[in-house]
N, C-alpha and C positions, 0 to 999 in steps of 0.2 A: 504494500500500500504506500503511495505518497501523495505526498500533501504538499501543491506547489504554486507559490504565488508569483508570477511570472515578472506581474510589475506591480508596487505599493505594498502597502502595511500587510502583515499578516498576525492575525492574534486571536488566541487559545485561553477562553476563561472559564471558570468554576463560578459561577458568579456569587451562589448559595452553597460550596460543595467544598470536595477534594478535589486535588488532581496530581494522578501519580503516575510518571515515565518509568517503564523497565525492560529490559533490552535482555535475551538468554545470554548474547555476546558484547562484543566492545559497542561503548557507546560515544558518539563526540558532540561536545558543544561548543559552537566557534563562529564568529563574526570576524569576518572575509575584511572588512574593512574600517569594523567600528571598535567598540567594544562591551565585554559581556557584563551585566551587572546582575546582581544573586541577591537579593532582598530579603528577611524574615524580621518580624514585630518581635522575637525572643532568641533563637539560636539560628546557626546553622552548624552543623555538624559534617567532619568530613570523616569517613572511617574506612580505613582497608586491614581486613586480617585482624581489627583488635588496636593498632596506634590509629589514634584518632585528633583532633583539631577540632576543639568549641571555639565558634567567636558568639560572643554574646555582651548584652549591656555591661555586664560585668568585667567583662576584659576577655583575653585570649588562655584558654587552656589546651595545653599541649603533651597528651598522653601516649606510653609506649613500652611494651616489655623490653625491647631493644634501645639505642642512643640516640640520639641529635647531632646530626653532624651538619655543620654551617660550610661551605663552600662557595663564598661570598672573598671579597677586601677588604672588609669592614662591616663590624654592627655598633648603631649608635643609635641613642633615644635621644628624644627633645620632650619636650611637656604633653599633656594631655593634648590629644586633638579630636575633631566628632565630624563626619559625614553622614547626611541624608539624603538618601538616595527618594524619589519621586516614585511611587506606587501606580497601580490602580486605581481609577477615579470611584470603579464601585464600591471597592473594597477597601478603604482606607489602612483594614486590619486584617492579616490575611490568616484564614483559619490551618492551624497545623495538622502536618500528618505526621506521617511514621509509614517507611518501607518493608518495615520487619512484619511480625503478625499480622499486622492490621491490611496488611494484602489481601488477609483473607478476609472475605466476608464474615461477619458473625451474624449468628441467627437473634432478629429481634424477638422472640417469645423470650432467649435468655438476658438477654443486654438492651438496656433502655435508648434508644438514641438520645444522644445530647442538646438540650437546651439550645438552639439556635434562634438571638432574636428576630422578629421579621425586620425585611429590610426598608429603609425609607424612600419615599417614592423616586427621589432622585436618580435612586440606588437599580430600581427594577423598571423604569419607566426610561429606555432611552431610545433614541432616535428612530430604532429599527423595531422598535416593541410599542408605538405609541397601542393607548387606551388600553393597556395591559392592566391587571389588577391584582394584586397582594394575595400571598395565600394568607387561605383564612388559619387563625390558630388552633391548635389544636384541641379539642375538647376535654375541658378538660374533665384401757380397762385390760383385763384378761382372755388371753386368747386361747382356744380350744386347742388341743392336738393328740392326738388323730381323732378325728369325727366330732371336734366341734364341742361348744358348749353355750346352754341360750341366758347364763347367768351373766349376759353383759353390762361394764361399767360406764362403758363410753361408746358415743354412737359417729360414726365418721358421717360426713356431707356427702349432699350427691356428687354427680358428673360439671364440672365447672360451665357455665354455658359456651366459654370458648371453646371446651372440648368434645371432639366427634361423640357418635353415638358407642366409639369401641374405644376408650382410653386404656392403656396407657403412652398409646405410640402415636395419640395428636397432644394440642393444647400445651398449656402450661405446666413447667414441670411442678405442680403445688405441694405435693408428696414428700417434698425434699428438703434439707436446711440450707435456706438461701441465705445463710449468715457466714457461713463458712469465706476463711478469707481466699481471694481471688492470686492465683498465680500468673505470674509472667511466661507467655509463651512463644516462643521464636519460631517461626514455620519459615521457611528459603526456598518458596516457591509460585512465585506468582500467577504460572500458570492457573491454578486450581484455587475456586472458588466454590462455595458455600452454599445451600439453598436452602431455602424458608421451610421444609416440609422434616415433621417427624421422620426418621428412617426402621425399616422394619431391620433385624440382623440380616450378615450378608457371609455368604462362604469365601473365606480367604483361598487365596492363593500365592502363591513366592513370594514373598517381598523385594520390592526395590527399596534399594538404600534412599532414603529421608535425612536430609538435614533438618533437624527440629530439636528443640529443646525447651524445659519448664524447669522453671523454680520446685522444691519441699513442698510440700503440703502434710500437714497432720490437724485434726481436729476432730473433737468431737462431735457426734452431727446428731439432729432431731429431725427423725422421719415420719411420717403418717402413713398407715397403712389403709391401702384404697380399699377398704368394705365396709360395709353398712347393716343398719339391722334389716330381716324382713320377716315374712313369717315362715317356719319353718317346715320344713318335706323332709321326708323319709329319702333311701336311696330310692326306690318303687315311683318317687315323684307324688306322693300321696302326703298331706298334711300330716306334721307331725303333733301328734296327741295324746293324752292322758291316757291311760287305761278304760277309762268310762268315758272317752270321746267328746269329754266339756270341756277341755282348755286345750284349746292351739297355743301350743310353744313358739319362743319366737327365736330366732337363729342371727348368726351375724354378729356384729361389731364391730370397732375397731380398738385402734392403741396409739398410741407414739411408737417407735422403735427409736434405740440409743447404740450408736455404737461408734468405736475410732475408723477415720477413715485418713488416709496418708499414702500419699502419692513420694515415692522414691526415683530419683532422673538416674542416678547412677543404675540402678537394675531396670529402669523403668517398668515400675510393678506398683498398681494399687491395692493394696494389703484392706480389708475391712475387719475388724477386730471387735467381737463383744467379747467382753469383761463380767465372768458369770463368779458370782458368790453360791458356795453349796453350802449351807445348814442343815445339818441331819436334824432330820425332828422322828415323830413315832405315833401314830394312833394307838389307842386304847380306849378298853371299856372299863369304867367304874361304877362303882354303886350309890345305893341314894346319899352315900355321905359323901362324894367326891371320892372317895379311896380306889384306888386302883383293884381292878378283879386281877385274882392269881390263878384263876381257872389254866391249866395247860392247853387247852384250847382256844382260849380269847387273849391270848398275850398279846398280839397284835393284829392289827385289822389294817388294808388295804386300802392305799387314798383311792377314791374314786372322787373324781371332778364335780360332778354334779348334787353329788350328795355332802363333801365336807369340804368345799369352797368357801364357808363364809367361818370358817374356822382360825382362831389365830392361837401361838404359843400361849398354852397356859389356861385354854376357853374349853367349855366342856360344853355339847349341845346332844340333847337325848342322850343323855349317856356315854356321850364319844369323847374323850379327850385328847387333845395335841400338844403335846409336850417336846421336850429336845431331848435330844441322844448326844452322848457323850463322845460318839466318836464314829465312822462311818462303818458298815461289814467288811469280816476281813480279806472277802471277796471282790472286794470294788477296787478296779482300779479306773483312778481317774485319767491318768495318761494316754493308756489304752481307748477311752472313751472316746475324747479328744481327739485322736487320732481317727476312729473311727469317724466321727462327724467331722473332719474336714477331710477325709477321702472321700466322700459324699460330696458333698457340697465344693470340691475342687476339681470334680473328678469330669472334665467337659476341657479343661485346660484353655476355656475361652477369652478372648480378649475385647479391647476398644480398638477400632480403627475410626481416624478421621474421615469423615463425611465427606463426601464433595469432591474428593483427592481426583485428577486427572489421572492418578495410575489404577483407579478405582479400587478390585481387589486386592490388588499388588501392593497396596501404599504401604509405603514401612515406616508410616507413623502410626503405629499402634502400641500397646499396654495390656500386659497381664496383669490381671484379676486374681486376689488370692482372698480363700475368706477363713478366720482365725477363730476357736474360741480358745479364749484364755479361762480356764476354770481353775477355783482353787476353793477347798475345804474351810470350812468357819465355825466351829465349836460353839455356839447359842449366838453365832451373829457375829462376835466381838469384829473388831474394824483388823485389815492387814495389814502392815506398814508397806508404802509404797503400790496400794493396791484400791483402787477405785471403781466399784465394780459400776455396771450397766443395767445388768441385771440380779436381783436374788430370789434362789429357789430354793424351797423347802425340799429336804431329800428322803422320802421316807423310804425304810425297808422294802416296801413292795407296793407295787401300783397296779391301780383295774383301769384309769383314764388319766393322764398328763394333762397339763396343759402348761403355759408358757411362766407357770410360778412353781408347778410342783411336779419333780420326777419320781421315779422308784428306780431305785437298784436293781431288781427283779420285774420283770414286765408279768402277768397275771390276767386270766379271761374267767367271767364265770359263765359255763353253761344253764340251759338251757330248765337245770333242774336245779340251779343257785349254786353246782359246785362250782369252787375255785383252784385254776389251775396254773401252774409254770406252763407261760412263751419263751420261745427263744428271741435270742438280743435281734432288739429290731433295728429300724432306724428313728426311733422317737423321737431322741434327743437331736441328732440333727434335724428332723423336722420342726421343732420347737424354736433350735436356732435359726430356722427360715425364717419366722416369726420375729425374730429380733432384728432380722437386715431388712425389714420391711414387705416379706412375701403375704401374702393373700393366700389361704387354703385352695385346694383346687378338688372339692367332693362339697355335698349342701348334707348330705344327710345326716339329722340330728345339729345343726345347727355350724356348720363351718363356715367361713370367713372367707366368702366367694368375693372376687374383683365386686367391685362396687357396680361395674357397667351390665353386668346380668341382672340387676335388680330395679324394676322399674313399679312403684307406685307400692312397695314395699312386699313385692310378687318377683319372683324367679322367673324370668322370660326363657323357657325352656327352647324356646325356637334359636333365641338366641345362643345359647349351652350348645344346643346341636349345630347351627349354623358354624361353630368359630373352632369346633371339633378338630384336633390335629393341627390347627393353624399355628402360625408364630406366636403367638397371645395369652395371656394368662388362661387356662383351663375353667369350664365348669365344672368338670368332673372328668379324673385321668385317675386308669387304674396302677400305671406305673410312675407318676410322677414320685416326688418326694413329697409337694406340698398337698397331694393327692392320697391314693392308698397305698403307693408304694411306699408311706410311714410305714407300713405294718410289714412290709418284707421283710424274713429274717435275713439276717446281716450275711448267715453262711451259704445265702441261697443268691447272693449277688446283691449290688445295688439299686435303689432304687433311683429313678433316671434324673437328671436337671438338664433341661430347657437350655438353649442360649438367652429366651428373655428372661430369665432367673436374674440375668444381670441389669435389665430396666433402669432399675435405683441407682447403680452403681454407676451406668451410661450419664444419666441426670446428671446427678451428682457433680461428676466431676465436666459434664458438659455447660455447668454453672461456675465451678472454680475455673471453668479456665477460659469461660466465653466465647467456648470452640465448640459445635457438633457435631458427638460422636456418636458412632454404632455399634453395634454388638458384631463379633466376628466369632464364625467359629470354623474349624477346620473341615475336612470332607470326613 
């Protein structure tokens, strides 16, 4: 393309804007017969490889890992001196840029555009624009797991109006802590720019080498989990009810989720970390004085969710009391555990790729994803040194239902005739820690924690459950998910599956810290 003015003036304005020149190869700027004059209201900066040249109000700075070497006949100074150079009659004040990141587009659902005042009529009103006119301004609780629990503390909001009918892959990221501080991002390619639309995940391919680089990130972050109350169904899709058919349960809720989140450049790897406190505590039954029963068969009793939920250390209800234990079975190992739920929950090996990238799946600006639980043992609560936990959960001996306060060291089902029986290790507890990074259950029956966008007018839109079946998208019900009934897989029977959009929140997230849009990647 050229651009060529044969005879007279030639001139190239932003009048309201930016305007940025980048060249893949050499560039030149030069006047044949006059001379070139370079203007800014604050800096100009000149940088190759890292030594660099500020002139500014301030005076002249002169940066370098390497020396200065003068090859002149002389340097000599006289007194202060001041040149103003003649601008733009539009623009008296020229708006700045930057050639690094800011090449790239950034998507306005994350980043605000900047305050620009309107301009005065002088300003938009010239010769070649007469009766032109001004833009106008601008206007101005406890979560179930596995299979849910309808004893909710807190009810999440609907669908934001700016978002589709299927969130979480339009709209604003609302879900996420947008307090988190924002990092510096260098991307060194101008080719590739950005575009306004949510992206679904995308299958990577080889990567090209990427120049790009970010600042640390660590913080702690406050998430919302997208579901809602509604009324509750069975897995059969049949209202969930009493025994005598007079109360519909009602299903659903949400929570906050807390956890560290910390972006590393040297490995470039986003690590998510909950920080879980274990409290052994213990059910039992006592008698009409409070006294503990000695019976050999009632020494201990089973948390079940729905029945000793409103239970605290020390409280006794019908007969039940929860007290603390001294120390956990000396069959529990917590490392192991640990272990176990982040080969779950890591075990996809997926990552972020930037959005928009002109090498598309090739781009080799991407980040691995790792997610952590840090659990440690706490004798009646007492506080750790150097240990701030996210979450705390009661640890009883053995459990018939989890949910996201209370586990058992022994998982436990009772049939059909009230006996009580030994499962094998499932993957509970890393389901519960879905829970904590912000996941959504993915089954309804008996009251689970469906995406928020199945639930319309406080009704499970079955058409829609069926319709989004298999898709990239949170589940209505998946029988191998994790956040699904793949909980209940035993551990020695393989694991249960995760999603590429498992990582949604995480995408967000750091698509907030860093004013960049990213996407979920996964391998073939």
């Amino acid at each position: 393309m050229s651009l060529i003015a044969a005879a007279g003036d030639f001139a190239a304005q932003a009048q309201r804007g930016r305007m940025q020149l980048a060249a893949q190869e050499d560039m030149s700027v030069e006047s044949v017969n006059g001379v070139v004059h370079v203007k800014a209201a604050k800096e100009i900066i000149l940088n190759v490889d890292g030594t660099y040249v500020k002139l500014s109000g301030a005076g002249v700075e002169i940066g370098s890992r390497g020396g200065v070497l003068y090859r002149t006949a002389g340097v000599k100074g006289t007194g202060p001196a001041q040149m103003n150079l003649g601008g733009a009659a539009f623009a008296p004040k020229f708006v700045p840029y930057t050639t690094g990141c800011e090449v790239w587009r950034t998507h306005p659902g994350f980043v605000p555009p900047p305050a620009v005042p309107a301009p005065l009529p002088a300003q938009w009103q010239a010769p070649a624009n007469t009766g032109a006119v001004a833009s106008a301004p601008d206007a101005g609780g406890v979560a179930p797991s596995p299979l849910g629990d309808f004893f909710s503390r807190q009810s999440g909001g609907g669908v934001p109006a700016s978002a589709s009918a299927f969130s979480p892959f339009d709209g604003q990221p609302s879900s996420v802590d947008s307090g988190i501080s924002k990092a510096k991002v260098t991307l060194n390619n101008p080719d590739d720019q950005q575009a306004c639309v949510a992206p679904d995940p995308i299958k990577l391919v080889n990567a090209v080498p990427c120049d790009w680089k970010s600042t640390d990130l660590k913080a702690d972050v406050s998430e919302h989990i997208e579901a809602t109350l509604y009324w509750g169904r069975l897995d059969n899709r049949t209202p969930w009810k009493s025994k005598d058919g007079a109360t519909w349960y009602r299903g659903g809720g949400s929570r906050d989720s807390n956890f560290e989140f910390a972006y590393s450049e040297q490995d470039k790897t986003i690590t998510c970390t909950v920080r879980v406190m274990l409290v052994p505590m213990e059910l039992f039954p006592v008698d009409a004085r409070g006294n503990r029963e000695l019976s050999a068969q009632l020494q201990s009793i089973p948390y079940e969710s729905p029945v000793h939920y409103q239970l605290t250390p020390g409280a006794t209800r019908k007969r039940i009391k929860m007290d603390y234990r001294e120390a956990v079975g000396n069959d529990y190992d917590v490392a192991a555990l640990r272990n176990r739920i982040e080969a779950v929950l890591n075990q996809g090996g997926y990552k972020l790729i930037l959005d928009g990238c002109s090498k598309g799946a090739a781009c080799g600006c991407r980040v691995k994803v790792n997610f952590k639980a840090d659990l440690r043992v706490s004798i009646r609560g007492e506080p750790i040194s150097g240990f701030r936990e996210h979450v705390l959960i009661h640890l009883f001996p053995s459990i018939l239902r989890a949910d996201t306060s209370a586990w058992g060291e022994q998982q436990k089902m009772r049939d059909d005739q009230g006996g009580i029986h030994n499962l094998p290790r499932a993957h509970v507890e890393a389901h519960e820690c879905g829970h904590y990074f912000n996941f959504p259950d993915e089954y309804y029956d008996q009251g689970g924690w469906l995406h928020e966008s199945y639930i319309n007018n406080e009704q499970i839109d079955f058409s829609l459950v069926d319709a989004k079946a298999g898709t990239p998208v949170w589940q209505g019900r998946s029988q191998s998910n994790l956040m699904g009934y793949g909980a209940n897989l035993p551990f020695d029977q393989g694991r249960a599956t995760l999603k590429p959009y498992y990582l949604e929140y995480v995408r967000r997230q750091f698509s907030l810290a860093t004013n960049k849009l990213w996407r979920v990647g996964y391998d073939a």
